[in-house]
N, C-alpha and C positions, 0 to 999 in steps of 0.2 A: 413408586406410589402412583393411584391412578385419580384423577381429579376430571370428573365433568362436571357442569355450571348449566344449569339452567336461567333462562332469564323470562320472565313474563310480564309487558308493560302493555298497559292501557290508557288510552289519551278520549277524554268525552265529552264533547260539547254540545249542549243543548236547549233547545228553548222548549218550555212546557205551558201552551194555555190551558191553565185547570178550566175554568169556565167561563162563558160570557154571559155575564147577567142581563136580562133585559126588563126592566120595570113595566109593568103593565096590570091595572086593576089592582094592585096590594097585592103584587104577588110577584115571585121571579121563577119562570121558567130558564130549569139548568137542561144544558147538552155538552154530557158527560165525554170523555176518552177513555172507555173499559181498561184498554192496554196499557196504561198509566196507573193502574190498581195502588202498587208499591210507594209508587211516589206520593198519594192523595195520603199513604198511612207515615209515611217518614215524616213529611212539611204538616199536616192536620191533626194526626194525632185522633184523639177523643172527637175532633171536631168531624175528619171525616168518616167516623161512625152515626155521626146524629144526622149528618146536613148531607154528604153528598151521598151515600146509599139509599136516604133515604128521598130526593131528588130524581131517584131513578124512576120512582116509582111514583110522582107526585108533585107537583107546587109545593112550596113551603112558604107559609104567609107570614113575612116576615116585620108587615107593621099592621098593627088594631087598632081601633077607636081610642081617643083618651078613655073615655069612658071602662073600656077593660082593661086596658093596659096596666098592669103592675109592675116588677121585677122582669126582663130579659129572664125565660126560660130558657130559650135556645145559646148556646156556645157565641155563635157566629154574629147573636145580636150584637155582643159588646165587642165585637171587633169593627162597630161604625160601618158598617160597608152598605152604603145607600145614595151612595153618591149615583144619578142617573146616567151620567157621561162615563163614569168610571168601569173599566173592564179588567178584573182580578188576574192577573196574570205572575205567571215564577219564568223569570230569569236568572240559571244556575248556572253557574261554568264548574263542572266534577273535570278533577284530573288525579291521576292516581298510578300509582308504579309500584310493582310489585316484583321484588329480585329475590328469587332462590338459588341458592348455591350447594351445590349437593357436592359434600366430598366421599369418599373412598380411602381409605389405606391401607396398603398391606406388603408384605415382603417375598420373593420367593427369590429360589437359585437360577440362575442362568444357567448352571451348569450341573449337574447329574453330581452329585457329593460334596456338591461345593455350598462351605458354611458363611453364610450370610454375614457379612463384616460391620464394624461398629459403627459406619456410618449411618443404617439405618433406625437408629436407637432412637432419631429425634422424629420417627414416621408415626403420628395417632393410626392405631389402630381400627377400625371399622368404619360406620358411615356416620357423617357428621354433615351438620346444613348451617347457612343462617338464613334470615327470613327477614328480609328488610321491607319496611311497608309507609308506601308515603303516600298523603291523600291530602286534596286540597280543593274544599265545596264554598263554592264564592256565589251571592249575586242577591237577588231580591224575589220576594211573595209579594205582587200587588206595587204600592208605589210607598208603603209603610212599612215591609216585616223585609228585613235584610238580615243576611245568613255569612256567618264565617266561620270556616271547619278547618284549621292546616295540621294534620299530623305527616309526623316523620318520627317512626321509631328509633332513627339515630342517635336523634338530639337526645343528650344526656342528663338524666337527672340531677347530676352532682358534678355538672361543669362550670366554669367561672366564665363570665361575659360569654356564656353561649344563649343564641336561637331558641325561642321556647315554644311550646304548642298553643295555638291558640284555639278556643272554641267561646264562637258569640254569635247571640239572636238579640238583634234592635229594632224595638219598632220607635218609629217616628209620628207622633200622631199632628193633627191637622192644626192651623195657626189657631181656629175656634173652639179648639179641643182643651178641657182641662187639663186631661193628661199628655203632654207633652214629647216624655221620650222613658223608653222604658228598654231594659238589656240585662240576660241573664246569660253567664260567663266569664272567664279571666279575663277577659280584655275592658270593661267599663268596672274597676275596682273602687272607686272613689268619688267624694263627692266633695266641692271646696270645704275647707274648716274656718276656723276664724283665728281674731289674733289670743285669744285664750282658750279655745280649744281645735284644736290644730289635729289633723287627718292623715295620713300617710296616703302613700297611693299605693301600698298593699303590692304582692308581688303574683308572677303564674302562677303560683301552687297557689293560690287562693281564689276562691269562687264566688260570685257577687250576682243580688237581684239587685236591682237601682234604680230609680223611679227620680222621675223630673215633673211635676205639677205646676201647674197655674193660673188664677182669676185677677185679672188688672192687674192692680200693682205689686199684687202680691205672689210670691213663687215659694213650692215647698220642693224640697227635695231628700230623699228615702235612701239608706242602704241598709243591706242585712248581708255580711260578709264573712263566709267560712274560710279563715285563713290557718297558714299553716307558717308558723314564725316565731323564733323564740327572742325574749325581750334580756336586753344586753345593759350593761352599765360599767362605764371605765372612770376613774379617777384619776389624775394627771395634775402634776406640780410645774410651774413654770420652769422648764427646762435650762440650765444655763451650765453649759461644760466650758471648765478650766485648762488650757492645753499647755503644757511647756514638752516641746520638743528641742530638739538638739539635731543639725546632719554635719555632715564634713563638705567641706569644700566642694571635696569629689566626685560628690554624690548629685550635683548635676543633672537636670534630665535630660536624656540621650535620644538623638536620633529621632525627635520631634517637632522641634520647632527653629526656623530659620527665618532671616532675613533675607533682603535683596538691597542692592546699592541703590536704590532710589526709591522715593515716593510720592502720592499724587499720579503715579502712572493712567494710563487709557485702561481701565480691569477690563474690560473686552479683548485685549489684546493676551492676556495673561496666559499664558500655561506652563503648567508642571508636571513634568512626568520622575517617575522611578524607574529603575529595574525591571522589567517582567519576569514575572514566574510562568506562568500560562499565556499564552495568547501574549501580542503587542502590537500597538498603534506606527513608532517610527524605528527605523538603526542609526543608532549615532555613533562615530566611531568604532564601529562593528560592532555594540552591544545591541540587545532589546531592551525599550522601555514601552510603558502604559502612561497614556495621560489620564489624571488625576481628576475626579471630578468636585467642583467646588462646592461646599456647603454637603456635598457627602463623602470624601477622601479628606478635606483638607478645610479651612477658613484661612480669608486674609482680610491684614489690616491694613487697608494703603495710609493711614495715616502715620503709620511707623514701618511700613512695609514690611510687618513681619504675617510670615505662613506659619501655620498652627494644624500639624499631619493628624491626624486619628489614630493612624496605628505606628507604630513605632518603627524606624527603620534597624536593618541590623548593622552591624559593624561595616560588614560588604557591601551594602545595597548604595547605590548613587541617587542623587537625585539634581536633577537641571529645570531649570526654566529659560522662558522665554518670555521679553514683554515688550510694549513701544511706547514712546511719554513722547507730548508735546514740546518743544524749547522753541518760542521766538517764531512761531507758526512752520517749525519746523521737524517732520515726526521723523522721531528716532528711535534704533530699537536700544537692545539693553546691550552695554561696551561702547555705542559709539562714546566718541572723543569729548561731548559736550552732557554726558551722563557721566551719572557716580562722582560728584566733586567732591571732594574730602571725606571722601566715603571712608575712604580706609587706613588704619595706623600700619605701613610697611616697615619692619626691619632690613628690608632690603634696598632702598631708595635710591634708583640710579643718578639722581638729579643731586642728591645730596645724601652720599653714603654713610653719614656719621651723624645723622639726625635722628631717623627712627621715628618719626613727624607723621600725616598725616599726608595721604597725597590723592590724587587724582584717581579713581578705577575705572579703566579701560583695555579694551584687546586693544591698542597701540602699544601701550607699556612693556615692554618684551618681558616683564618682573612677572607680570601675570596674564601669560599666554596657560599656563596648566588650569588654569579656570576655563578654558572655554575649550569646546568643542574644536576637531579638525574645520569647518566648517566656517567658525568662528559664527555662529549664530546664537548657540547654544551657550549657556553659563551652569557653570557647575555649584551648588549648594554645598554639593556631598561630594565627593569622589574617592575610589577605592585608594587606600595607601599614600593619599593625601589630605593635610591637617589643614581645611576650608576655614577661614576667615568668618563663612557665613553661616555657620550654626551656632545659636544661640549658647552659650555656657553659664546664664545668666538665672536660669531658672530653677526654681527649688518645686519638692508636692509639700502640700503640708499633712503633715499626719494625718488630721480629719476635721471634717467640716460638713455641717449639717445647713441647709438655709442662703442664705444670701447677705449678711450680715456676719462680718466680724470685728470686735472691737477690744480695747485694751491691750492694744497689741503693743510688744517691745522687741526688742530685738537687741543684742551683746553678740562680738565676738570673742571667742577663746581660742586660745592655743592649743591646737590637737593634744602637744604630749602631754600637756598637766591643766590645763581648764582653767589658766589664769585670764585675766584680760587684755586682749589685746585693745587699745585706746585709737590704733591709728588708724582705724576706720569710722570713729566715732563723729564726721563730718559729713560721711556718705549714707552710711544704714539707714537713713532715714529716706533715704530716694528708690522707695520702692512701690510695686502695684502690687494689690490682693485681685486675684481672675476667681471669682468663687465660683464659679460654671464649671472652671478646669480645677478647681483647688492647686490652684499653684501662686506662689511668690517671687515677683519678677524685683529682681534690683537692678536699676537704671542709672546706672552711674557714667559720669561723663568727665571728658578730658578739657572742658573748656575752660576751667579755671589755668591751665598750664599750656593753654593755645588758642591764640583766638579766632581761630579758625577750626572748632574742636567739635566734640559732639558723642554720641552716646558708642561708647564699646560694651562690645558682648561679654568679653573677660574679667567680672569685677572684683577675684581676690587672689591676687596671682602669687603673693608670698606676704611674710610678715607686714608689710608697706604695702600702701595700695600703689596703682600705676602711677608713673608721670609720664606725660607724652613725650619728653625728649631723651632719648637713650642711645648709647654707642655698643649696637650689638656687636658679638654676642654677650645678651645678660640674660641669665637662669633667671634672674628676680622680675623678667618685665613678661607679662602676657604673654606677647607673641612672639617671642623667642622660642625656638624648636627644642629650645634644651628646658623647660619652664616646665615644673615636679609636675603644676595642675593644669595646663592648657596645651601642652608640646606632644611633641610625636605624631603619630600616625596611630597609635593607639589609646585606650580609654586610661585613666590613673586608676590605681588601686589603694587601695587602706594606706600602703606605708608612705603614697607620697604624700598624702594630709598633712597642711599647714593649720591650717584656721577649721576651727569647728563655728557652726553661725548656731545660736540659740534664739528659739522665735518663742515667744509667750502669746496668748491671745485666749479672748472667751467666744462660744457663739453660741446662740439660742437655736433651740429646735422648734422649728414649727409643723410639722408634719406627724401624726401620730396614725395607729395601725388598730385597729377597733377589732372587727371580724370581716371573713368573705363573708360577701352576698348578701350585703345590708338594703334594709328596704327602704326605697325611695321615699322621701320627706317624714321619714321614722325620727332621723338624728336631728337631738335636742340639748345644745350647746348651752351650757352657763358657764362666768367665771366670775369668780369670787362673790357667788350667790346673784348674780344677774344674769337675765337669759339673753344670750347673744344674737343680734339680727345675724341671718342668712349669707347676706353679703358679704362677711368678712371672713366667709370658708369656704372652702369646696369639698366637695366629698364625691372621691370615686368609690360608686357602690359595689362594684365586681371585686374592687382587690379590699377595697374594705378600710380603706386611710382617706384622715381629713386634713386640710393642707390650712391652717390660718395665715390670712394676711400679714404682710410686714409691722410690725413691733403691734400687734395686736394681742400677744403673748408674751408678760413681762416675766422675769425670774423668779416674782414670787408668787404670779398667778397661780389661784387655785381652779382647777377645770374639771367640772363632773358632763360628762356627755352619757345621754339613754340613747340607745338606740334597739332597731327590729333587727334580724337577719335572719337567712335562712342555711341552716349549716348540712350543706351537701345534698340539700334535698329534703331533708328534715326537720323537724321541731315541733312544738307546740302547739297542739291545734286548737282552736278557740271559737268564737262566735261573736262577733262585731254588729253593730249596729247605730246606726245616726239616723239622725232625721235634724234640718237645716230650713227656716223659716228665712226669708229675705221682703223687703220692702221696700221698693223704690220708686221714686217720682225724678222730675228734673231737678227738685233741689235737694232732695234727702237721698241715704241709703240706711237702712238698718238692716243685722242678721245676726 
């Protein structure tokens, strides 16, 4: 296949004095720039057919006696220009780019009877181009008529939150001037509304004249708007979904979220790294890892010290951190001797092997030298083929959740094999967090009723009985036992080892509703239950086309009819708009 590309780009700047008027006797002598012909008929129009050809040949008298003066004959009269100091001048900046792309395709043999094979099937045949054209005319006629031109054939007619083309001419007239400010194009679509009849601000596909007037106190303001937007209307019942879910035990979420033995730490000091797959920052122990960056890999809580990963680790992947806490103006990092105080329930307890208590964590403890790095800097979270203390087993998703609000909530345990109740959690289920950000449900259950020295474990349904802190391993029945159906091994449980199923009930209200793309600015017209609702209490992203209301602004039985404009892909309804807006004001009144 054979492909050339042409490219053709033009860059133009320049400055154009059309004329310098000179006032003298009621009259203005013009001197012309022939070679400017083009430019005098693009920017003048009609105008530089009357006044500056014929200029060439002549004075044009541009003020008469009262006595004769009727009606402005001339174009150029009603554009005020008589000011004596003043010299009419265009400042334009044209830029403009223009890409062709010329292809070719075709197939032949390299070889003398040799039959063209089926890779070439996906080659267009003959000559094909595109023609990409971008043009962008900025600046000002004079010190009142200002110009803006941006095309780009790129931009897509039927894209969502895309760049649009613009095209507009404003004049700005003098503070002495009735007429004020005048714009003909998409870019000035609107003019204020009031609180009972209320304006949209109209979208690019719509074309606007628009007029700003005024004498003293008084101001008028004018549109006549050809737009292109078809008119929408949704009805909506106060949303309120019913959930009863059910998970197993087991179903725990995996390889996302951990703790660390301390809290209150230095967060400056913090880092977490993983596994790398690509690329890596350090080697520990002869692997690679990536540090983790905070608020976009990971969040942490130092108020509970727990990490909260984004993406999910796998079965294999490790993860370590690193951090330093103050003690007694004394900074330390993570393991010394005077961090992790009863951080952790060991069944191992050198100190006292037949307790099963609650001890100290630290790299002195030879019990838990496999947590930490050769190095001993490092602290392991995760580790391959080792069952970490510090990953959360605490956490549930819940089925679904719309909003930021959930209520009515219960919660029963049952017995996996037959869905009776189990009672003897009926003291703890209630020590739980709703994270509606992450939709999950954390149960916080704690050993301090059976130690007083106790505090929250991550393991909180480990068999028919919940924990007790004092146990003579080995017991299947207690958490951290490596023989334990739901929290043991080096590996994740499956269905069969399901003790306890957890049932969660709850209701929540939807506030976010989905209208159409491409809705037109200050079009949406919210009522509920026959009252039209202030602004403030919604937001409305116009691109994807959804209005979000405030917190319990939407009860369950509200009734919600929202109108609104949009433009569906580029298309719709074409119409003819018009307002006109009277205003009046002084320092103590306004009326409009």
């Amino acid at each position: 296949m054979y492909k050339k590309t042409y490219k053709i780009i033009f860059f133009l700047l320049f400055f154009i004095p059309l004329y310098a008027p000179s006032l003298s006797a009621g009259h203005v002598a013009f001197h012309p720039y022939p070679l400017l012909k083009d430019y005098y008929s693009l920017i003048y129009g009609q105008y530089y057919q009357y006044y500056i050809l014929q200029s060439l040949k002549k004075p044009i008298l541009l003020y008469e006696s009262p006595s004769d003066t009727g009606n402005p004959s001339h174009p150029l009269e009603r554009l005020n220009i008589d000011d004596k100091d003043e010299e009419l001048t265009a400042e334009l900046n044209l830029e403009g780019e223009i890409d062709l792309n010329l292809r070719y395709g075709g197939d032949f043999s390299l070889k003398k009877d040799a039959v063209v094979g089926a890779g070439s099937s996906g080659i267009t045949r003959g000559l094909e181009y595109d023609l990409i054209e971008k043009v962008i005319l900025e600046g000002n006629v004079g010190e009142r008529l200002y110009v803006e031109f941006d095309y780009d054939s790129e931009r897509s007619e039927e894209g969502i939150a895309e760049e649009s083309n613009t095209y507009s001419i404003l004049y700005k007239g003098k503070n002495d001037e009735f007429l004020k400010e005048a714009s003909l194009g998409n870019k000035y679509l609107s003019i204020p509304g009031s609180r009972y009849v209320p304006i949209d601000e109209g979208n690019p596909d719509s074309f606007a004249l628009r007029a700003i007037a005024g004498w003293r106190n008084f101001y008028l303001e004018g549109l006549c708007r050809y737009e292109v937007a078809t008119d929408g209307e949704k009805q909506f019942k106060g949303y309120k979904k019913n959930v009863d879910m059910k998970v197993p035990d087991i179903d725990y979420v995996k390889g996302k979220f951990f703790f660390i033995p301390d809290i209150n730490i230095d967060e400056g000091s913090l880092e977490v790294y993983r596994t790398a797959e690509d690329g890596f920052d350090i080697p520990v122990d002869g692997k690679e890892f990536k540090l983790l960056q905070r608020g976009i890999d990971y969040d942490f809580d130092n108020t509970n010290g727990n990490i909260y990963l984004n993406d999910t680790l796998e079965l294999s992947d490790e993860l370590i951190v690193y951090y330093k806490k103050e003690v007694d103006s004394e900074v330390l990092s993570v393991g010394d001797n005077l961090l992790g105080v009863d951080a952790i329930i060991d069944s191992t307890d050198l100190l006292e092997p037949d307790d099963g208590g609650r001890v100290n964590f630290n790299k002195d403890e030879v019990a838990f030298s496999e947590y930490f790095d050769g190095s001993q800097k490092y602290l392991y979270l995760k580790k391959k083929e080792f069952n970490s203390y510090w990953e959360l087993k605490n956490i549930y998703y819940l089925e679904e959740l719309e909003g930021n609000v959930v209520y009515n909530l219960s919660i029963e345990l049952l017995y996996t094999v037959n869905s009776g109740i189990n009672s003897n959690y009926d003291s703890l289920l209630n020590n739980y967090e709703i994270d509606t950000e992450r939709g999950i449900i954390k149960f916080n259950f704690s050993d301090e009723d059976f130690n007083t020295e106790g505090g929250f474990y991550p393991r909180p349904f480990p068999g028919e009985e919940p924990f007790s802190s004092r146990y003579t391993p080995p017991d299947p029945k207690k958490p951290f036992d490596e023989n334990n159906p739901i929290y043991g091994g080096i590996n994740y449980p499956t269905s069969e080892n399901s003790i306890n199923t957890i049932r969660i009930q709850y209701s929540y209200s939807a506030e976010s509703f989905f209208l159409d793309f491409d809705l037109v600015p200050g079009s949406v017209v919210v009522t509920v239950n026959g009252v039209t609702l202030d602004p403030a209490y919604y937001d409305v992203d116009h691109d994807f086309g959804i209005i979000t209301f405030s917190e319990d602004v939407i009860k369950p039985a509200s009734d919600i009819v929202i109108t609104y404009k949009y433009n569906p892909f580029g298309e719709g309804d074409k119409s003819l708009f018009s307002a006109i807006g009277l205003t009046y004001e002084n320092d103590f009144f306004h009326a409009r």
